[in-house]
Backbone as a printed PyTorch tensor [residue, N CA C, xyz], in Angstrom:
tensor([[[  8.0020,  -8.8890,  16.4970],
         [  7.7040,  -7.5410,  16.9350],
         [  7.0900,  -7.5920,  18.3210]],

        [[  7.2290,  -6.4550,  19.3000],
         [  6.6510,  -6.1840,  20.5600],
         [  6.0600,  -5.2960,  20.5000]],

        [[  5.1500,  -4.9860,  21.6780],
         [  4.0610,  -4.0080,  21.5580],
         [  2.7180,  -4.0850,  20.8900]],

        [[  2.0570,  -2.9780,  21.0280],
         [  0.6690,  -3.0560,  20.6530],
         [  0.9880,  -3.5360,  19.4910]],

        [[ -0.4200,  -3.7180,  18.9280],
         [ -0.6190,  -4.1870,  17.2810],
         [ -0.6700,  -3.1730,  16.5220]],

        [[ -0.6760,  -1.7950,  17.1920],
         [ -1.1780,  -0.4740,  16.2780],
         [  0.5040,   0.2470,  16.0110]],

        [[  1.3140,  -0.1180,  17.3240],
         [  2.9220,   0.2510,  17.3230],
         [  3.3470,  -0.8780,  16.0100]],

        [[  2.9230,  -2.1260,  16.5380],
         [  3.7930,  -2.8030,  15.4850],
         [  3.1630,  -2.6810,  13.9610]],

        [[  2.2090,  -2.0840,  13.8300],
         [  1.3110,  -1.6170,  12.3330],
         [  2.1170,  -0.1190,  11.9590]],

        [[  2.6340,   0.9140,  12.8850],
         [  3.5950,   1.4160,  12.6040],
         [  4.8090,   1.5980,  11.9970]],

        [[  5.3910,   0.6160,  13.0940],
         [  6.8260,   0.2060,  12.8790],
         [  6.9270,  -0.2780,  11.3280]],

        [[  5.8380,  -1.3100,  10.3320],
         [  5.6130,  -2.5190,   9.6140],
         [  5.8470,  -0.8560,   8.6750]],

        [[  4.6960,   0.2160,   8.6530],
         [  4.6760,   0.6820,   7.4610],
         [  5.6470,   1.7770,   7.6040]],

        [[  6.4730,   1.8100,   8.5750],
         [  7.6690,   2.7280,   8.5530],
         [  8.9140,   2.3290,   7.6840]],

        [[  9.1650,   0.9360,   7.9560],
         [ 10.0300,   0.0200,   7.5060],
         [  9.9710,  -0.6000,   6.3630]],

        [[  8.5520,  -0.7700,   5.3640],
         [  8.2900,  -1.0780,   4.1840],
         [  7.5850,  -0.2140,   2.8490]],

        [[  8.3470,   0.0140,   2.4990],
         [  8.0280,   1.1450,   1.2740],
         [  7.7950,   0.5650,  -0.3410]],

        [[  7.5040,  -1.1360,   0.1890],
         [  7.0060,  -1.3730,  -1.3620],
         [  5.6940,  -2.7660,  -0.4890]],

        [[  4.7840,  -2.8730,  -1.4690],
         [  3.6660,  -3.7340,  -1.1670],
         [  3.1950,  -4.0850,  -2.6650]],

        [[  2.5760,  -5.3420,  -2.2020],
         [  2.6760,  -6.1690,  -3.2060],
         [  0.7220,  -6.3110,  -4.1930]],

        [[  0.5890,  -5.3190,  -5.4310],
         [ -0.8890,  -5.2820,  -5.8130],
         [ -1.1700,  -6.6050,  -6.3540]],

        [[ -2.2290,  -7.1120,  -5.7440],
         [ -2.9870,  -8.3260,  -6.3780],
         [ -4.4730,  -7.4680,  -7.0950]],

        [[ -4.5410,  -7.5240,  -8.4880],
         [ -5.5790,  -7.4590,  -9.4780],
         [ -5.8430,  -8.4260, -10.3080]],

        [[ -7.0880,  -7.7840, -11.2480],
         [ -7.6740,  -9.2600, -11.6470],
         [ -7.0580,  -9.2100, -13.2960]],

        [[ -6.8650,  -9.8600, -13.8770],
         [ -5.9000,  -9.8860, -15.2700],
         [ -7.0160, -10.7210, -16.0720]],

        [[ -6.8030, -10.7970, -17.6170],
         [ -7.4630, -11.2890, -18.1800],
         [ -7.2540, -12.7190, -18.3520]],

        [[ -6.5820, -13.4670, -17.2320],
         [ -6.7260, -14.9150, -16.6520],
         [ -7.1800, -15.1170, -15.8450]],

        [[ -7.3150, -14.2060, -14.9840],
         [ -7.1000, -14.6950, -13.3320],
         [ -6.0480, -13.1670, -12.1590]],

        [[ -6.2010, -13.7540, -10.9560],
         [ -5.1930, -12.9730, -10.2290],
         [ -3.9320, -12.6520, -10.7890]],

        [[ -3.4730, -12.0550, -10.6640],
         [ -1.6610, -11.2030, -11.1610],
         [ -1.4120, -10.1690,  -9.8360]],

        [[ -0.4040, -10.5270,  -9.5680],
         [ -0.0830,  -9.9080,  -8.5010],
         [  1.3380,  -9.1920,  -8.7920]],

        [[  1.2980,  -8.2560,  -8.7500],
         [  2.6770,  -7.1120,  -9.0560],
         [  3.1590,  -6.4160,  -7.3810]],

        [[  4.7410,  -5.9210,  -7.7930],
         [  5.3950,  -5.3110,  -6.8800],
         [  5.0080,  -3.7340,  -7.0380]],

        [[  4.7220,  -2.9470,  -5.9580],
         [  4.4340,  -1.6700,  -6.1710],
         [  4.7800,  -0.6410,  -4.7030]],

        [[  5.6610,   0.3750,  -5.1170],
         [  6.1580,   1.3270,  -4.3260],
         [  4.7230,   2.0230,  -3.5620]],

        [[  4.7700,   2.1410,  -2.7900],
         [  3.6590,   3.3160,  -2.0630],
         [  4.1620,   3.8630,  -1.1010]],

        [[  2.9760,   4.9990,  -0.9380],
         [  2.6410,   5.7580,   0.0980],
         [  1.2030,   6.1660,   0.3780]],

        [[  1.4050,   6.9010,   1.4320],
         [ -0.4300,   6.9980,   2.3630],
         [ -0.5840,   8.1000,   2.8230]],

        [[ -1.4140,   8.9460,   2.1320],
         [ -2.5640,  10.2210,   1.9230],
         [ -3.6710,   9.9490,   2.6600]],

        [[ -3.9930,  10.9880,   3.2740],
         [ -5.8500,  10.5310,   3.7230],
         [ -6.1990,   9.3320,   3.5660]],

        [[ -5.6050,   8.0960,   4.4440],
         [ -6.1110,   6.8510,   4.7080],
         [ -6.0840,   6.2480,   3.8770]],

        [[ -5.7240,   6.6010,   2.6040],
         [ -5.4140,   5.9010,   1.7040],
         [ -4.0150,   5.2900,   1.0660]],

        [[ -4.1260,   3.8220,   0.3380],
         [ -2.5160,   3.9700,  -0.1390],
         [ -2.2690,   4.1860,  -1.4390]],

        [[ -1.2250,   5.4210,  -1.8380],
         [ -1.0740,   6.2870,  -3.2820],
         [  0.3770,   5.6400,  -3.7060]],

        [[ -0.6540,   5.1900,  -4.7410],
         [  0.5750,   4.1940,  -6.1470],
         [  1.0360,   5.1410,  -7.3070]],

        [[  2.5540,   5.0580,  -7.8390],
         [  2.0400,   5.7890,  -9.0250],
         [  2.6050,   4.6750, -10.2240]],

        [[  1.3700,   4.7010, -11.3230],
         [  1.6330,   3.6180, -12.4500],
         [  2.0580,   4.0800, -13.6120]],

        [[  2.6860,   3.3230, -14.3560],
         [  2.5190,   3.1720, -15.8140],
         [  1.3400,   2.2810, -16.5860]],

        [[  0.7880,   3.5960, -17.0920],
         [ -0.3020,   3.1520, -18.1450],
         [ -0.0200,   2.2890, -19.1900]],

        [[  1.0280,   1.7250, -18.9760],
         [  2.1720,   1.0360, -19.7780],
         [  1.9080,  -0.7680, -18.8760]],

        [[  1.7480,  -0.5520, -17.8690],
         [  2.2870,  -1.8450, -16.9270],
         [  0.5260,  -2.5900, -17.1500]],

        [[  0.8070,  -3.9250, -16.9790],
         [ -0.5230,  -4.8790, -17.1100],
         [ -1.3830,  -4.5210, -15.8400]],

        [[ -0.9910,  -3.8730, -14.5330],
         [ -1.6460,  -3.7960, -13.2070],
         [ -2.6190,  -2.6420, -13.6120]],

        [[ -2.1370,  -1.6040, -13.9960],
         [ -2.5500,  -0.4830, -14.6920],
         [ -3.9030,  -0.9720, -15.7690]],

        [[ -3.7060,  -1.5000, -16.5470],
         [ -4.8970,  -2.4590, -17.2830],
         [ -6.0060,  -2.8190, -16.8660]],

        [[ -5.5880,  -3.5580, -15.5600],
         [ -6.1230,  -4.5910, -14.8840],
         [ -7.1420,  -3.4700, -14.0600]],

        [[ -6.6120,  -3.3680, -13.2670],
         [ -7.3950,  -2.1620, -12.6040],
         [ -8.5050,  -0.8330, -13.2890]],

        [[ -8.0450,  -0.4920, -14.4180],
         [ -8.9760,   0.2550, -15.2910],
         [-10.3150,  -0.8600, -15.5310]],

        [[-10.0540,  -1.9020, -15.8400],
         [-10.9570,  -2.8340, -15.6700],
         [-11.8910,  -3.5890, -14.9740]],

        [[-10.9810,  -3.7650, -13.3780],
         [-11.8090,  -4.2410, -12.3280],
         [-10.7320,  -3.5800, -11.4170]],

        [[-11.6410,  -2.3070, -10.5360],
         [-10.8330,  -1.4510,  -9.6050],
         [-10.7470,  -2.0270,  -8.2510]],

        [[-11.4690,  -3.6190,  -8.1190],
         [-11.1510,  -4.1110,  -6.6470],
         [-10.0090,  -4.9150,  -6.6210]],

        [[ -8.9110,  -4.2850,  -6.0080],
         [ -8.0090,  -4.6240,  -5.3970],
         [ -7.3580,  -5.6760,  -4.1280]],

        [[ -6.5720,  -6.2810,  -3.7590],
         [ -5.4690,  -6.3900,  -2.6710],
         [ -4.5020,  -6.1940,  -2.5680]],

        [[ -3.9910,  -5.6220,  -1.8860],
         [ -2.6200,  -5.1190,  -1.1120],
         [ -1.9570,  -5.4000,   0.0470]],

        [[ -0.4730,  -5.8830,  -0.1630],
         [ -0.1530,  -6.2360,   0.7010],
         [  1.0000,  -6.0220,   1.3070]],

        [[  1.2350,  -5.5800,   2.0140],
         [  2.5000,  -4.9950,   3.1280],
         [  3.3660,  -5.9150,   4.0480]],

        [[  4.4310,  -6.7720,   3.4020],
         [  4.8100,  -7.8680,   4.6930],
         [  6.0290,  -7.2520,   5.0860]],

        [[  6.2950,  -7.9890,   6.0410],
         [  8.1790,  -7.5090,   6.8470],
         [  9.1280,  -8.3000,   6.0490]],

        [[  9.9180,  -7.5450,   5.6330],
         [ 11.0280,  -8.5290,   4.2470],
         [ 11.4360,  -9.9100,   5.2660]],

        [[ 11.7570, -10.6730,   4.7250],
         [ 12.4360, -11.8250,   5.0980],
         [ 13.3010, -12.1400,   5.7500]],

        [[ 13.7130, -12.2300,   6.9390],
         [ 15.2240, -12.6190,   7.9460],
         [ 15.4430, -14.0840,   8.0490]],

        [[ 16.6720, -13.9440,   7.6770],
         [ 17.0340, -15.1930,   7.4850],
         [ 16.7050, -16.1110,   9.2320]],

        [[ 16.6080, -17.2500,   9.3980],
         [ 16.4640, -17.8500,  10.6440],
         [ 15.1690, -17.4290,  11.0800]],

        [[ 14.5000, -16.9410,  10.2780],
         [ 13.4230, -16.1570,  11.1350],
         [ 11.6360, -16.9230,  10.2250]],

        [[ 11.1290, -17.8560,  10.5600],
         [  9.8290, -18.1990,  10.3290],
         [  9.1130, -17.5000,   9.1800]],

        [[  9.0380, -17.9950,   7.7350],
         [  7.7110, -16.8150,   7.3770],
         [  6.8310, -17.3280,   8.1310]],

        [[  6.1220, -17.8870,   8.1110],
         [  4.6060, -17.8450,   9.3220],
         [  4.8050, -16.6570,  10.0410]],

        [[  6.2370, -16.4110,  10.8610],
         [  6.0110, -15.2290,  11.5560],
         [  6.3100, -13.7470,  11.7240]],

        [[  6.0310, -13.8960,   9.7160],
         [  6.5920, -12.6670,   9.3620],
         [  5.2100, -11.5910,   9.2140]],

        [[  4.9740, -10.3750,  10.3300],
         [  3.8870,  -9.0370,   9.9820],
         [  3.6500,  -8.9260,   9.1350]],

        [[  2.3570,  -8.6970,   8.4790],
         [  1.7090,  -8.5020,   7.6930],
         [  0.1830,  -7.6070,   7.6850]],

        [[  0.3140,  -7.1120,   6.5710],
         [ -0.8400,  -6.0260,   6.5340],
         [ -1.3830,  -6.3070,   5.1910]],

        [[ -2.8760,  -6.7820,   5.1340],
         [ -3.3010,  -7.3030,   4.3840],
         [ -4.6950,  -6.4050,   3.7340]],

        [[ -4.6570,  -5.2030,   2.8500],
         [ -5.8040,  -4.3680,   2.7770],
         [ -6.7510,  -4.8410,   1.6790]],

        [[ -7.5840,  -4.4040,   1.1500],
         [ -8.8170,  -4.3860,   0.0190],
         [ -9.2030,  -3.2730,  -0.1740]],

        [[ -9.4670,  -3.3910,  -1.2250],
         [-10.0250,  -1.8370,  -1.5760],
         [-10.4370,  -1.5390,  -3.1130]],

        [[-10.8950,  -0.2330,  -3.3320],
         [-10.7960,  -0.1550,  -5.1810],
         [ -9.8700,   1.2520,  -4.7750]],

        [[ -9.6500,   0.7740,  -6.9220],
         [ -8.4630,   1.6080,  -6.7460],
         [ -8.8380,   2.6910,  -8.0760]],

        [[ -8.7890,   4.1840,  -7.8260],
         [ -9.1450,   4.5330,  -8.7720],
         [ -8.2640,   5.9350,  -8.8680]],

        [[ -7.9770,   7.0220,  -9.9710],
         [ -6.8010,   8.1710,  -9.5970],
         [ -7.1390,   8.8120,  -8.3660]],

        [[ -6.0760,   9.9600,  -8.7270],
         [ -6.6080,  10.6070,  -7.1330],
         [ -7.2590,  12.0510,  -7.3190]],

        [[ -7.9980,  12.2590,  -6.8360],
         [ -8.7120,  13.4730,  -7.4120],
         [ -7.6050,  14.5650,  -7.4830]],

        [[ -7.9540,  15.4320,  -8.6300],
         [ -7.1990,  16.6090,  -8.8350],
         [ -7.1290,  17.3290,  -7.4290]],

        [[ -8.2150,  17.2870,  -6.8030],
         [ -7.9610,  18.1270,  -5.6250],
         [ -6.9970,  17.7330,  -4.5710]],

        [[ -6.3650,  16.5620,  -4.5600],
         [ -5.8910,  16.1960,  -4.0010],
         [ -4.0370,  15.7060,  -4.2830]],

        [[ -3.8380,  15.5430,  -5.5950],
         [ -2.6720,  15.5490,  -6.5230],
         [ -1.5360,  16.0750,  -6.1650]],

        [[ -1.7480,  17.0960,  -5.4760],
         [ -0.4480,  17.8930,  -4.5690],
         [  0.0040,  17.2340,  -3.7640]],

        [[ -0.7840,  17.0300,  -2.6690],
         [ -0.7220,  16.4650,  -1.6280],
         [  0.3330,  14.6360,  -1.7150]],

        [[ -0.4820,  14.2770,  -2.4960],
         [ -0.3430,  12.6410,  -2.4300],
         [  0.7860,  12.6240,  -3.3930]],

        [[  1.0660,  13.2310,  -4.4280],
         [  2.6740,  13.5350,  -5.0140],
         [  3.6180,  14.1480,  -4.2830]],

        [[  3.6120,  14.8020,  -3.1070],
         [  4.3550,  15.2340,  -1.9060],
         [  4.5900,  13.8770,  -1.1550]],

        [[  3.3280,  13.0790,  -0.8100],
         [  3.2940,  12.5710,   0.1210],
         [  4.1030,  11.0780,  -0.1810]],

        [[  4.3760,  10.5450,  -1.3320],
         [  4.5190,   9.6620,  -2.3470],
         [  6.3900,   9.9620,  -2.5000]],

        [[  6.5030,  11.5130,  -3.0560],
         [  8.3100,  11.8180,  -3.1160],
         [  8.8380,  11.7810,  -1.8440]],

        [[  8.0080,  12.1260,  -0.8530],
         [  8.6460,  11.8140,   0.4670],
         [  9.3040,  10.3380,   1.0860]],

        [[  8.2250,   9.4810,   0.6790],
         [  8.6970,   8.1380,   0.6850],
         [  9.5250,   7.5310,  -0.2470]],

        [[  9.5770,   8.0780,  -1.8050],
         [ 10.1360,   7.1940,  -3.0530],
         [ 10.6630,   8.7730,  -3.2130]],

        [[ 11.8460,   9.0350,  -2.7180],
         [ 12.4320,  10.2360,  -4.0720],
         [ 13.2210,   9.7000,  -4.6980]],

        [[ 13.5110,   8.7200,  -5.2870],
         [ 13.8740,   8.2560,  -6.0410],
         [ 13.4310,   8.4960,  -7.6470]],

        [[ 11.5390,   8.4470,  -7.3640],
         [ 10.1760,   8.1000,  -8.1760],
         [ 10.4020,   9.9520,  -8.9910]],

        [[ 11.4330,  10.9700,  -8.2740],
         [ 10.9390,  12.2600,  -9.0550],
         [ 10.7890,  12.3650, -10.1770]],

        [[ 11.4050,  11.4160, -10.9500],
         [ 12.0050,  11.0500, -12.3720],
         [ 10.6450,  11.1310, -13.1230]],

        [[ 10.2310,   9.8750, -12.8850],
         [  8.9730,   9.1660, -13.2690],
         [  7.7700,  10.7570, -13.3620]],

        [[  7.6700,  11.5730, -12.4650],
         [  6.2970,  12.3370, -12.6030],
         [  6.4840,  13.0250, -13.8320]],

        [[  7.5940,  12.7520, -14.7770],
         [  7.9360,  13.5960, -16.1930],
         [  7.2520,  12.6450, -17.0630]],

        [[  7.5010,  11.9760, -17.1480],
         [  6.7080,  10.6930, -17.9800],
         [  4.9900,  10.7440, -18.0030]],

        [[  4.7860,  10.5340, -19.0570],
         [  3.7150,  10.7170, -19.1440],
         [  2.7440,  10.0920, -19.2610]],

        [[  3.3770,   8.8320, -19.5460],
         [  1.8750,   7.4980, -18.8960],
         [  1.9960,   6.9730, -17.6650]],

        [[  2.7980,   7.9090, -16.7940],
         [  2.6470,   7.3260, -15.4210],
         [  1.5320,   8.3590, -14.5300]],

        [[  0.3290,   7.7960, -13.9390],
         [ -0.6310,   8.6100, -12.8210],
         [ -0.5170,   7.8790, -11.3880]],

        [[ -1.1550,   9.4420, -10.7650],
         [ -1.3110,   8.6130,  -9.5130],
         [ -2.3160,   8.1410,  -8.9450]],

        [[ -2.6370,   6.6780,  -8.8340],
         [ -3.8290,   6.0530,  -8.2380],
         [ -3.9800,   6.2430,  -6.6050]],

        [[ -4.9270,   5.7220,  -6.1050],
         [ -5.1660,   5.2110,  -4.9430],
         [ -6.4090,   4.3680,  -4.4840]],

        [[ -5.7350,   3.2870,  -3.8400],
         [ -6.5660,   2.6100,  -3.0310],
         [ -7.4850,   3.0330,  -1.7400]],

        [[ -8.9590,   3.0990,  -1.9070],
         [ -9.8780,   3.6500,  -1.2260],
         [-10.2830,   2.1460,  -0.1960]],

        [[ -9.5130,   1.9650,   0.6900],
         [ -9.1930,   1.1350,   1.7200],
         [-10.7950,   1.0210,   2.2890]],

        [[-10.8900,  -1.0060,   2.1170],
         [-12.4360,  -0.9920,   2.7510],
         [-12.2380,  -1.8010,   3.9290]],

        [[-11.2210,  -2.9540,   3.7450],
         [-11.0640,  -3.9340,   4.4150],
         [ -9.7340,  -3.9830,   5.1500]],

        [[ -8.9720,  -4.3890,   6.3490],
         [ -7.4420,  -4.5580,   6.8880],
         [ -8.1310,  -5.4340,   7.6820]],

        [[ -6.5840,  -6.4580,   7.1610],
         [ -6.3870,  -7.7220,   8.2000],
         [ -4.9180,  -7.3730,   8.5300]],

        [[ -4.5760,  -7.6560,   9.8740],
         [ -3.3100,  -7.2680,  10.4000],
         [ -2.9140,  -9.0170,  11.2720]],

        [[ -1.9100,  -9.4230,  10.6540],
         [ -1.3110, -10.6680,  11.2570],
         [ -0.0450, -10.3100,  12.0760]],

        [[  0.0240, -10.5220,  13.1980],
         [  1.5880,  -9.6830,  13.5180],
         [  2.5010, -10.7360,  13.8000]],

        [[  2.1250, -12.1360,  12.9870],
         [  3.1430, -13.4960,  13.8100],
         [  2.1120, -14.2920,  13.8290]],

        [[  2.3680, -15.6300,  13.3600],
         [  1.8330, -17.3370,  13.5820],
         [  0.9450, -17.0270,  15.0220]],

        [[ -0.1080, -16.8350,  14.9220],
         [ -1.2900, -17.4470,  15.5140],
         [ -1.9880, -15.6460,  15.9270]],

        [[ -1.5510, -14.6780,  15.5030],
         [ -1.7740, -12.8820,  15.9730],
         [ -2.4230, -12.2200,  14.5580]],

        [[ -3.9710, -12.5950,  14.6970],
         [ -4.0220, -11.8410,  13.8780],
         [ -5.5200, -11.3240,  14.0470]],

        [[ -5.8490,  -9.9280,  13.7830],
         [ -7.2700,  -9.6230,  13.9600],
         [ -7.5120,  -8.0890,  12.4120]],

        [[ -8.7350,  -7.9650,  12.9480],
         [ -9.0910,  -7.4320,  11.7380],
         [ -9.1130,  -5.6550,  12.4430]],

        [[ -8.6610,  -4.6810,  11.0350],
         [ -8.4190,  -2.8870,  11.7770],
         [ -9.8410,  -2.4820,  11.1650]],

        [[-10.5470,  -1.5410,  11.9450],
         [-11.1450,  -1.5420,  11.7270],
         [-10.8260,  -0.2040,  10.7450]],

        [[-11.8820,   0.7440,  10.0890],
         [-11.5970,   1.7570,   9.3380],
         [-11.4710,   2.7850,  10.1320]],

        [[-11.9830,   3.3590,  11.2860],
         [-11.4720,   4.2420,  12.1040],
         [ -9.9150,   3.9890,  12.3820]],

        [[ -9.7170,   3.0140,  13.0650],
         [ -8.3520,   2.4420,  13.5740],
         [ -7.3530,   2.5960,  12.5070]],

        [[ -7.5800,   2.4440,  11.5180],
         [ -6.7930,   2.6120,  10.0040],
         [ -6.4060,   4.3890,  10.2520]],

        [[ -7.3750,   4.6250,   9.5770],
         [ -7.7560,   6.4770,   9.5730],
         [ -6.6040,   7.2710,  10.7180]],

        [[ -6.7080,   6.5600,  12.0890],
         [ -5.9490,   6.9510,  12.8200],
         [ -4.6340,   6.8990,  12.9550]],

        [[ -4.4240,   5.2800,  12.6180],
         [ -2.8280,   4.7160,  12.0350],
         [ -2.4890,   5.9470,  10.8570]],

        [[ -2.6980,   5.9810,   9.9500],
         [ -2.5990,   6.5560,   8.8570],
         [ -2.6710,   7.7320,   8.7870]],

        [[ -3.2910,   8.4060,   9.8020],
         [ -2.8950,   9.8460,  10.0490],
         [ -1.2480,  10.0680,  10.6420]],

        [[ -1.0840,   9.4630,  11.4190],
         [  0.2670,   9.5520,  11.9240],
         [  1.5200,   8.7810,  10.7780]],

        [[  1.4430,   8.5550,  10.0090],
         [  2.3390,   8.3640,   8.8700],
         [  2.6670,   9.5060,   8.4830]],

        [[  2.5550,  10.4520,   8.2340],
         [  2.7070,  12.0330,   7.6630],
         [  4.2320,  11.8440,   8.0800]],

        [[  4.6020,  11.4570,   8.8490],
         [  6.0060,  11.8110,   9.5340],
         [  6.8800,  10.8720,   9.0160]],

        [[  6.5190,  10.1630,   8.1380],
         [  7.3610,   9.1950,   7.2500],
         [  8.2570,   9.4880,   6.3160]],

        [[  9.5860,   8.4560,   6.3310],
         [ 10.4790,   9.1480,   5.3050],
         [  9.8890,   8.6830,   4.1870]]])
């Protein structure tokens, strides 16, 4: 990628519409595949109360999340972008449910299906920490303003 780190933190969450939840399981880490999108600085999952991540998280709501650039062939993982967040993860307030189920079908309409079902809710990650790697040896830490700001300008996402 070229350009700033905040263009290429763009580009990364324009282009990737699934990230990967690391929670804590009743072994250890478990790390699951999970569709998102991003509401008020936050990133909005929707689960099955059915799935072990879902479990996991009712249990211990501190989270990682992770956002990489899919894989090109010939192309280095070492120097594959990455967006590396923390956070807890807990539903999303009723007051807010509209919004982040708008904001969520916009990215996954695929997911319309799913809001009929009834052990599926929508969580979100209340973002404390971002590490942004943009390539083998590029990497610094966003701060939560810098996030807030990134993440305001997502609205315009498919």
């Amino acid at each position: 990628m070229t350009g700033s780190w905040q263009e290429e933190i763009s580009q990364l969450l324009q282009q990737c519409f699934i990230g990967f939840l690391a929670s804590t399981g009743e072994h250890g880490a478990e790390a699951s595949m999970a569709p998102f999108a991003i509401d008020r600085g936050n990133i909005i999952l929707h689960l099955s109360q059915l799935a072990r991540h879902s479990k996991n998280i009712l249990n211990q709501p501190d989270v990682g999340f992770m956002i990489c650039t899919p894989e090109i062939e010939k192309t280095s993982p070492l120097a594959l972008p990455r967006l590396s967040i923390q956070g807890k993860v807990e539903p999303v307030p009723n007051a807010y449910l509209d919004a982040s189920k708008e904001a969520y079908l916009k990215r996954i309409p695929d997911a319309e299906q799913l809001f009929t079902f009834a052990d599926f809710s929508l969580f979100q990650i209340v973002v404390s920490h971002i590490q942004w790697v943009g390539g083998f040896g590029s990497s610094r830490k966003v701060t939560l303003a810098s996030w807030n700001q990134l993440a305001s300008r997502q609205g315009t996402l498919k």
